[in-house]
N, C-alpha and C positions, 0 to 999 in steps of 0.2 A: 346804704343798700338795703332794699326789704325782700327777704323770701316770706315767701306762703307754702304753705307743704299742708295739705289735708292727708289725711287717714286711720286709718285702722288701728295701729299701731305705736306705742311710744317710741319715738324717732329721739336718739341721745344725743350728746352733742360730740359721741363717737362719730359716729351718720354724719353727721354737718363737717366735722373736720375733714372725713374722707373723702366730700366733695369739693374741697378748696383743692388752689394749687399745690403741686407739690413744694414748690418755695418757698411757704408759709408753713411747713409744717418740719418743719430743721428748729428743734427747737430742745433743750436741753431737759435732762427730766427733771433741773428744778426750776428751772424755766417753768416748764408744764404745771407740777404740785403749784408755785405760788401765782397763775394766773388761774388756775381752777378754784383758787379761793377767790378771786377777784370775779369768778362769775358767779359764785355763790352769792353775792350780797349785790348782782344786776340786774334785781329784779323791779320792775317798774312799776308807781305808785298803781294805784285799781283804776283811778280816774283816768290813766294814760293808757288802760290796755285798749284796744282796739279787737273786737268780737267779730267774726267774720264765720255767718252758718253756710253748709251747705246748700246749692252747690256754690264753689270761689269763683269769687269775683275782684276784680281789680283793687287793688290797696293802694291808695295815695301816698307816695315816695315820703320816706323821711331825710331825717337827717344823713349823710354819705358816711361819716362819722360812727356809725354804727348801724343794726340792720336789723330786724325782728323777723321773730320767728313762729309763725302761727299754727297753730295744730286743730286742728279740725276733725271729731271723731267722727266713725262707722262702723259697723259690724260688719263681722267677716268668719269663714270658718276658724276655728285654731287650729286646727292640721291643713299645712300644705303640701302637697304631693310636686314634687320639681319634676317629675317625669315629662319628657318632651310633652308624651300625650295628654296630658290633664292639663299643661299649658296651652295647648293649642284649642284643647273643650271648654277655659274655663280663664280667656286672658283678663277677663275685667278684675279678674280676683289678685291677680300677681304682677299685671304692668302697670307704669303711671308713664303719664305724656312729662316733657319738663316745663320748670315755669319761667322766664324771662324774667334775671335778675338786674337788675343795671344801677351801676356804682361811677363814680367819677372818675371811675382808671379804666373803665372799660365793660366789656359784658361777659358776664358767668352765666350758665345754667345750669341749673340744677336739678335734680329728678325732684317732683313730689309724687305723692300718694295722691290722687283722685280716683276712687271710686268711677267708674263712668261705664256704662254698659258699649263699650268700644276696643275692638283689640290694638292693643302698639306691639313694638318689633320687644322681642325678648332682650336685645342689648341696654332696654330700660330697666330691667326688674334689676329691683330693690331686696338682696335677701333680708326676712327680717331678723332682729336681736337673738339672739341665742334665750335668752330668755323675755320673749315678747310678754309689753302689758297693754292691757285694752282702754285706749285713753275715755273717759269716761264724759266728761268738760272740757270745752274750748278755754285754751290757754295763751299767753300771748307772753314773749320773754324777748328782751332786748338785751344785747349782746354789744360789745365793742367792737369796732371792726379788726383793730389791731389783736385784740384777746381770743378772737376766732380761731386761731389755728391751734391754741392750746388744750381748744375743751378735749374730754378724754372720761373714758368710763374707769370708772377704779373694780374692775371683778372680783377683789375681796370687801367690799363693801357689805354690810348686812345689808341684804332687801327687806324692803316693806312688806305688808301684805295687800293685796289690790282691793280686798272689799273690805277694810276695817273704817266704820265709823266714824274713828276719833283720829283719820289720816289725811286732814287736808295739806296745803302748803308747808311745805317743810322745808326751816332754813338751817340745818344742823350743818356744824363746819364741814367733818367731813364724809356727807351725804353725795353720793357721787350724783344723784339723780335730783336734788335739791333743788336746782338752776330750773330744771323741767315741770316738779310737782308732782304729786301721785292722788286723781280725786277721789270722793266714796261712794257707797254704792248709791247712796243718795240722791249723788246727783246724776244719776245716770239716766236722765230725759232725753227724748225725743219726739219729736213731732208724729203725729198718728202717719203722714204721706212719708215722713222721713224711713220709718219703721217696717212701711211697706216696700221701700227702693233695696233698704241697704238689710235689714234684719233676716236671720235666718236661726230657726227653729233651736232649741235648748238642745236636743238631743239628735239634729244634726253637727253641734261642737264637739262631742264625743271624740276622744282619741281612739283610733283604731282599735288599740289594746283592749280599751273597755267594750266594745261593739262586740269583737271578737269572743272578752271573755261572757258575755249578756247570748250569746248565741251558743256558746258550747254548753249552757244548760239546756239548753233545748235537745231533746230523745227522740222527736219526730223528723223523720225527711221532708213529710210535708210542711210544719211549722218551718226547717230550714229554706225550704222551696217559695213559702209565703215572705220569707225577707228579704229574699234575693227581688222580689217583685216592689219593695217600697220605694227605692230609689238606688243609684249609681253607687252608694258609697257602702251603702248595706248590701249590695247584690257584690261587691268585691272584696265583701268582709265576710261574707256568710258562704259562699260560692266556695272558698277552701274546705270548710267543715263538713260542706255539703259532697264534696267530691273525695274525701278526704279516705272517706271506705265506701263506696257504692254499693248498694245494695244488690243483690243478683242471687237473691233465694227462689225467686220463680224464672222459667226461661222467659217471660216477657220482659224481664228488669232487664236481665242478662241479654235480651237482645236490646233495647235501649241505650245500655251502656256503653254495648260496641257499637252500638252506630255514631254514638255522641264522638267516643276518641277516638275515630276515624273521621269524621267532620274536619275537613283543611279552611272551612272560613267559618268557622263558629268563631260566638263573640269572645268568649275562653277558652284556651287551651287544654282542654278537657284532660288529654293523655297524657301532661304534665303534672297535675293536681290531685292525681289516684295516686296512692300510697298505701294502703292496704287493699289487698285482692283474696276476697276467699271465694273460691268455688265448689267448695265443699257438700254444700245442701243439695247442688244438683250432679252430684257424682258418675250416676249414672248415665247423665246424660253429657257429659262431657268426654270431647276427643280431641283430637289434634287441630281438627280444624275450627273446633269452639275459640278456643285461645288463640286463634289466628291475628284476631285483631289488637290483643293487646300487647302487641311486639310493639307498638306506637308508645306504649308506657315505661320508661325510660328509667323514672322513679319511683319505683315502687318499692317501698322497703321490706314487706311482708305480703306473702304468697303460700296460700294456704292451698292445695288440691287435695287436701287426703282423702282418699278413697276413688277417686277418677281412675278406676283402672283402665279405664279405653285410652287411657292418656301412654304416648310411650316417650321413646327419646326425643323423637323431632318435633311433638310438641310443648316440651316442658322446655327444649334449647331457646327452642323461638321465644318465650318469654323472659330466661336470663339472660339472651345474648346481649350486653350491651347495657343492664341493669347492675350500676357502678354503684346502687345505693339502698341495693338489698339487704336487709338485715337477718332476715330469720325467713328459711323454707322447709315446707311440711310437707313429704308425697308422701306420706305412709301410706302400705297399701300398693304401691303402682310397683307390680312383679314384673310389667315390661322394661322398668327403668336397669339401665348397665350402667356402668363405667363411662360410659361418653358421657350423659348427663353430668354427672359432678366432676368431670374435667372439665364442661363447659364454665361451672360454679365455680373450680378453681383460677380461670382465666379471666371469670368474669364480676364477680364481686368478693373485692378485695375486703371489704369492711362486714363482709357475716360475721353475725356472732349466734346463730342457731339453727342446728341443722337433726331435721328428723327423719330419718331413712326407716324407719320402721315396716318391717316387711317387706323390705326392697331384698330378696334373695339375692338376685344377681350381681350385685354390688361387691366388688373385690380390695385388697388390699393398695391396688395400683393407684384406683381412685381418691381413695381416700385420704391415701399419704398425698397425693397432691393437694388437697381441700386443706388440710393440716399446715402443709408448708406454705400458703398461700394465703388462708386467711387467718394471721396469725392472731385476729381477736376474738376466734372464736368462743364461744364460755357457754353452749348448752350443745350437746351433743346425743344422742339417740338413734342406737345400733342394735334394738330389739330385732330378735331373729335373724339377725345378717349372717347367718353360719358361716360364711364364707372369711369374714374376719376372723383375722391371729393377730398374733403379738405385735405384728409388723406395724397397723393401724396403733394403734394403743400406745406403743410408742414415738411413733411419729406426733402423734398427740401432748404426748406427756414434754417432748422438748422441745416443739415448735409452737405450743400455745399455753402459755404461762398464765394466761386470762379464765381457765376453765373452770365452771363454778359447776356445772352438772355434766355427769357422766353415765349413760344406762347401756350396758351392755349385756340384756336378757339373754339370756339364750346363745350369748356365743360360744360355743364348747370348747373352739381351739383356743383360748384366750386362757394362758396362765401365769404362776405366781411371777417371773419375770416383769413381765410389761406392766402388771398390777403395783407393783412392790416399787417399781421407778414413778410408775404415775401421781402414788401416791407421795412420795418422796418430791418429788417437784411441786405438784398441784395442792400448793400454799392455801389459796384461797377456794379447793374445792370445798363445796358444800354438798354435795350430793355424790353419794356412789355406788351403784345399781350392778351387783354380779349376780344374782340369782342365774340356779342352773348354768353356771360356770363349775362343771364339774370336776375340772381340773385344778381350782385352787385348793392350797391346804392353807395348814398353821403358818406356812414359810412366808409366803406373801407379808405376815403381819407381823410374826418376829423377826424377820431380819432385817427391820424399816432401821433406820441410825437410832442411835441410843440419844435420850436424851431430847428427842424429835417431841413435838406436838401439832396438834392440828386443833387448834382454835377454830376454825371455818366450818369445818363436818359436824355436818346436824343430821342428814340420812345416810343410814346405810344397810343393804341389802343384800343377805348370803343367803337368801332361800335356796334350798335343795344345796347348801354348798357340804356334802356329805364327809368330809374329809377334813371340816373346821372343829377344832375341839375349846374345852375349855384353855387350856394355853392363849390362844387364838383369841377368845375371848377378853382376856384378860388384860391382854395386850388392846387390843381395840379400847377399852375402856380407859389405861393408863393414857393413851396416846389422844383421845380425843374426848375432853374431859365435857364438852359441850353437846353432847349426840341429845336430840332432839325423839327421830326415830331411828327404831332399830328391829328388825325383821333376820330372825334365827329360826323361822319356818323350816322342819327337813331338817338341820344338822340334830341328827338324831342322836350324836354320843355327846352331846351338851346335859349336863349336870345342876346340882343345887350349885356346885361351883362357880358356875357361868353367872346364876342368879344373880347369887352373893357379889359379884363384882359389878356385875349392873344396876347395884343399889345404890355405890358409888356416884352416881349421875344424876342423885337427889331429884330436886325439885325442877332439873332440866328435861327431865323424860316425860315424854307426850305420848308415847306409841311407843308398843312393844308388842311382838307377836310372837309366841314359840310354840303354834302350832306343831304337832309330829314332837318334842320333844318330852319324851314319854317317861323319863327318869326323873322329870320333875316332881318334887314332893310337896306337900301343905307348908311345910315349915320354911321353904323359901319364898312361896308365892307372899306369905305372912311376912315373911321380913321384908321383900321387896316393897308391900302395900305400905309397911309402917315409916320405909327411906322417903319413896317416892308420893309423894299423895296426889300431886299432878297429872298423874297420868288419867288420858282423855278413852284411850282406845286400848286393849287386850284381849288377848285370842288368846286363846289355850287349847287349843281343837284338840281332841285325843289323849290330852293328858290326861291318863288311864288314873293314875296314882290320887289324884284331884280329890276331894269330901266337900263335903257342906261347910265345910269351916275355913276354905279357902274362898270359896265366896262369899259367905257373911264378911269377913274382910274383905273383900274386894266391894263390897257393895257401902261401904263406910270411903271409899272413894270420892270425896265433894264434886269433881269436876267428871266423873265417869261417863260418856255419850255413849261407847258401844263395846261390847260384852261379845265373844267367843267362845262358846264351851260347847261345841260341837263334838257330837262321841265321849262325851264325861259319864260317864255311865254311873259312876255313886253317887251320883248329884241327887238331891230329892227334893221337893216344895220345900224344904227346910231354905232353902238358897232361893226359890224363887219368890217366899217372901221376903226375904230378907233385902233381894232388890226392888223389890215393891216399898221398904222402907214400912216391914210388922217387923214386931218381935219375934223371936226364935219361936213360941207358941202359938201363932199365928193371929197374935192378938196386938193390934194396932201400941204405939210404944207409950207410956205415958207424958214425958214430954214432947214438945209441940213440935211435928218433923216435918218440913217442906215435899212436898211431891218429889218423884225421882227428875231427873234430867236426862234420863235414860233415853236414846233414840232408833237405835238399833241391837238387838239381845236376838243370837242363834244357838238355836237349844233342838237342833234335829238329831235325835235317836238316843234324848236324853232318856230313857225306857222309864224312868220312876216317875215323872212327871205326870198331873193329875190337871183336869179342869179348873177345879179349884183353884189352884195357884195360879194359874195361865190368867184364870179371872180376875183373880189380885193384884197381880201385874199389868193386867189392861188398864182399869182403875186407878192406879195410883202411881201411873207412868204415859202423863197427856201428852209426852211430846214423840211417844213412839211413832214411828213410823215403818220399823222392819221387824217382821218376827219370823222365822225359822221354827219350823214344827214336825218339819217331812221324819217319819219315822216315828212319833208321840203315838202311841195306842189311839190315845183320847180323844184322840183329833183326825185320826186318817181315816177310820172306821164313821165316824159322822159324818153320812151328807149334808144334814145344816149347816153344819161347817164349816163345810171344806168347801160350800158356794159363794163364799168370800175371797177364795185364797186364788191367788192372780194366775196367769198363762204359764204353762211351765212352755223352757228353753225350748224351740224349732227341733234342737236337736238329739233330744231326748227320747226312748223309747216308750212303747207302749206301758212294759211294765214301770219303768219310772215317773212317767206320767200319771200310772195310778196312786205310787208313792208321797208325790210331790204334794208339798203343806207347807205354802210359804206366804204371810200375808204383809204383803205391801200397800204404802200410800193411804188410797181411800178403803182400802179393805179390810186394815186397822182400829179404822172406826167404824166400820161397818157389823164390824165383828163384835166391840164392843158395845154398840147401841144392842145388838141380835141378844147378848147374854144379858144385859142389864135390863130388856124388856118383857122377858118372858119367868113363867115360875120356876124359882131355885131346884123345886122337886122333881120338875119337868125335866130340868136341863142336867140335872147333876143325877139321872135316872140309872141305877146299872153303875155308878161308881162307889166304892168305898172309902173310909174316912182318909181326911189328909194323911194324919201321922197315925199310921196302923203299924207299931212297932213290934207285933206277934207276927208277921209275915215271915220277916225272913227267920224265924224260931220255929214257926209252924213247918217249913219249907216248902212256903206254896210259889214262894220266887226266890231261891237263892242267886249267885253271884255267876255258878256256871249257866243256870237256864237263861240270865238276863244275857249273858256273853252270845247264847246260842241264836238268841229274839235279837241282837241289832245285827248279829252275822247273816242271819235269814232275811233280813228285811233290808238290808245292804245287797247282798245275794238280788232279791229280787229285783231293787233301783239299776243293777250295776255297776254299781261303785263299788269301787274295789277299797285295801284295807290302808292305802296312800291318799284317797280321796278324801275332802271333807267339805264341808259347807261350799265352799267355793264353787261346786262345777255346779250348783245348781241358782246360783246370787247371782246379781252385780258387783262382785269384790273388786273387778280390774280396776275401778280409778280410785279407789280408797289411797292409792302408793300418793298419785300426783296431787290430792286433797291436801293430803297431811305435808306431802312436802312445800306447796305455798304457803302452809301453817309455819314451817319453820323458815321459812324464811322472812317471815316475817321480827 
């Protein structure tokens, strides 16, 4: 009997058994092992192979006795797609006609592989090998007819490699693929007409995976939009990335986009393939019935609106209704939003794990605790300003989502030690916990957690304004979460060197620490903390009245230091602010060799002793500045040269503060610095006195009460009161969520 089988593909002599009878294939598996060796050594001299090129053609009958088997290469993609539709676009790739085998007992047919630009019925297709090789050379292997039913792929076999060299014909015992041959890359010829029928491009074989991960470096929509344009297989590999977060920062995107996933005979499924949605950039201009159309988006996992405040309940519903694979939503800001909205989010995506209600007033306990019971994987949470929240939320949280890694609860007043004290007790893996201006917690919340208890996972944590937290409190926090990363004690005003001292504790793990408003702080603890901790990135000291120049020459021996806080330090003098600038105590550069500061932000408003000079020094020998705080410096607010570098003060600022205001950001940094380094020293430093003029305060031409009297006057005049500091005239708000992706990292 002779078959012929062209193709693609290495056909085993797995394939050839499965097209015999089933009658022939009852056969014992030692039966099987010793007739597989028996076709290992059936290979026929070179003189008797019979070559047969594409396209096949008739083979003159052999012996009945036995039957051969000829392989015929071509090129073809390596990924095949079995979806109905890519069969029906693409039969010549995946079907074969069969070929008329005939033996002296009767007639078999069998499928082969021809290539043929023609479609056949799909009850033909051939799956190929789980691990296909691309036959390279025409082969020809005679076989016994009786030993046929035995062949068999051994799948613990070691395989070859398909393009080595030194891998022709191999007769190794037991070589499951031996019987067939593996050619090299050598001989992989073809005819120049052959290569135009059957060949197709290097980087149309590409596995999807690779296509996919070759486009996700791509940052352009247009570059994604030019691939979708090459061909079929790149427009269905690049078509996901491209849809994957649509752009709609202008309203023409944003009408684009809804017209695409409202389209019912577009070529893709547009409102399937969106999975991030942010409508953020055009806030203003969105309403209920902007997002009308993406109720067609089913899968979206992330849905960003914040700031849409035209947006109320029935259009935020209309996009979760029915979104079973939302993950993370954001309406900060949207004051229209109640309780129906996040009961729709309760009912409807079960798998949240991030929810930001920030500034949602109206938002109550009712809803929340359902969002809680409901989607129990929740793990980032964000209830800034929700007054409306008590203990109710907090605890429904703490024992129906055991998954919680962030917790911000600004501003909620009714929230106390209770719900805090169990949250914390359950939420294993919290890493973040935000009570600022939770004015009702005290020390209890944090002594009376279980003995014995730690918190490995807390890296933030946040008591600003918590008035009622002492050092105890402290202390405890420290024993119990030996890993804190940052730590914000802003406002507890009756915190001590005690506090300090337990925070030194935290070594080389403290990145951030602020204790702005804590006023009893003294030199000798900031000094012992600098000497535990050398790590630390960020410190604020704001109003630490008690503060000298010698708590920041230590602090400025800080390797890793970026930004600096000594807002209202009033004994500070150029002594400190060379010493950030990285001079000597004398103002005279050090003699060994000292790397430029790393310094990137330093607020130093209504530091009253402060001089040009040093301001100077610090510009120069601190490239990577980019924020300085000066509002309130004599030396600086009284100069119009100046103060035409220093940026827009806040919208919401008064007149007189706005004449206060001396803050130079960004490009007005270096603008300031070119301004002083290009004109004459005499010129600029006109009308000031020496750096260190230590007869001042002996003379008493500035004692301790006139300077107390000069930042209360000129505070007095901005408006800030004796609780403000730096902050109400900065960008301080997102410094919190900077540093906390820092720790978790």
């Amino acid at each position: 009997m002779q078959i012929a089988v062209a193709g693609s593909i290495a056909i085993d002599a797995l394939e050839v058994k499965r097209c015999l009878p089933s009658s022939r294939r009852r056969l014992t598996q030692a039966k099987r092992r010793s007739l597989k060796r028996s076709v290992t050594s059936s290979l026929l001299p070179a003189q008797e192979r019979m070559i047969v090129p594409p396209p096949l053609r008739p083979v003159p009958a052999l012996d009945t006795g036995s039957f051969t088997l000829i392989l015929i290469p071509s090129f073809r993609a390596s990924r095949i797609d079995s979806t109905s539709t890519s069969l029906q676009k693409h039969p010549a790739q995946y079907f074969c006609p069969t070929v008329e085998c005939k033996s002296a007992s009767g007639e078999h047919h069998l499928p082969a592989v021809v290539p043929q630009p023609r479609a056949f019925s799909p009850k033909h297709h051939i799956p190929p090998p789980s691990k296909p090789k691309i036959m390279t050379q025409l082969q020809e292997v005679s076989l016994p007819v009786s030993e046929t039913a035995s062949v068999s792929s051994s799948s613990s076999s070691p395989e070859r490699a398909v393009y080595d060299d030194t891998d022709f014909f191999t007769t190794q015992r037991n070589d499951s693929q031996s019987s067939l041959g593996v050619a090299s890359l050598r001989d992989m010829t073809m005819s120049s007409s052959d290569e135009l029928v059957y060949r197709i491009s290097p980087i149309s074989r590409l596995p999807s995976e690779l296509l996919i991960c070759c486009f996700s470096k791509l940052s352009s929509s247009i570059d994604l939009r030019t691939c979708m344009l090459v061909s079929k297989t790149w427009s269905s590999n690049a078509v996901d990335l491209l849809w994957h977060r649509p752009l709609c920062n202008t309203w023409r995107n944003l009408e684009n986009v809804a017209r695409s996933v409202q389209e019912p005979t577009s070529y893709y499924p547009y409102c399937s393939l969106v999975k991030r949605l942010n409508l953020s950039n055009l806030n203003d201009e969105i309403n209920d019935g902007t997002v009308q159309p993406f109720m067609h988006c089913k899968r979206i996992e992330r849905l960003t609106l914040t700031g849409c405040k035209e947006l109320t309940d029935r259009g935020v519903v209309t996009v979760v209704d029915g979104s079973a694979s939302l993950l993370a939503l954001d309406i900060t800001g949207l004051d229209a939003v109640t309780d129906h909205t996040l009961k729709a989010v309760a009912q409807n995506c079960p798998r949240l794990q991030g929810l930001n209600i920030t500034d949602c007033s109206k938002v109550t306990d009712e809803s929340l605790t359902a969002v809680a019971q409901s989607c129990r994987h929740l793990k980032r949470l964000k209830l800034n300003n929700c007054t409306l929240v008590t203990d109710e939320t907090v605890t429904a949280v703490a024992r129906h989502c055991p998954a919680m890694l962030e917790i911000d609860l600004h501003n909620c007043r009714q929230v106390t030690d209770q719900s805090i004290k169990l949250l914390i007790s359950r939420g294993r893996q919290l890493r973040e916990l935000r009570v600022a201006h939770c004015s009702q917690i005290t020390d209890d919340a944090f002594l009376e957690l279980p003995k014995h208890l730690t918190f490995d996972s807390l890296r933030i944590l946040d008591l600003t304004a918590c008035h009622q937290v002492h050092d105890d409190a402290v202390e405890k926090i420290i024993e119990t979460s030996p890993r804190l990363r940052n730590l914000v004690l802003a406002k507890c005003k009756d915190i001590t060197d005690r506090s300090v001292n337990a925070i030194t504790r935290l070594g080389k793990n403290l990145h951030y620490i602020h204790l702005g408003h804590c006023a009893q702080i003294t030199d000798a603890a900031v000094i012992h903390l600098v000497k535990m901790c050398n790590r630390i990135r960020y410190i604020d000291l704001a109003c630490c009245h008690r503060l000298t120049d010698a708590s920041v020459q230590k602090l400025a021996t800080l390797p890793k230091l970026r930004r600096i806080g000594l807002v209202k330090c009033q004994a500070i003098t150029d002594r400190s602010i060379m010493a950030l600038a990285k001079f000597g105590v004398s103002g005279e550069l050090p003699s060994k060799p000292v790397g430029p500061s790393l310094l990137e932000r330093v607020h130093l408003s209504y530091c009253v002793h402060l001089t040009l000079h040093g301001i100077h020094a610090l510009l120069n020998r601190c490239p990577k500045l980019t924020h300085l705080s000066l509002t309130g410096v004599q030396a600086f607010f009284v100069r119009e040269d100046l103060t035409a570098f220093i940026r827009d003060a806040p919208p919401e600022f008064t007149e007189h503060q706005r004449t206060m205001f001396c803050v130079f950001s960004g490009p007005g940094v270096n603008r300031l610095r070119d301004y002083l380094n290009s004109d004459d020293p005499a010129t600029i430093y006109a009308g000031e006195g020496t750096m260190y003029d230590d007869r001042e305060a002996e003379d008493g031409d500035v004692d301790e009460r006139d300077a107390d009297q000069q930042v209360t006057g000129m505070m007095n005049a901005t408006g800030l009161g004796v609780d403000d500091d730096d902050m109400n005239d900065e960008d301080e708000a997102g410094e919190g969520s900077q540093y906390g992706a820092e720790a978790d990292a």
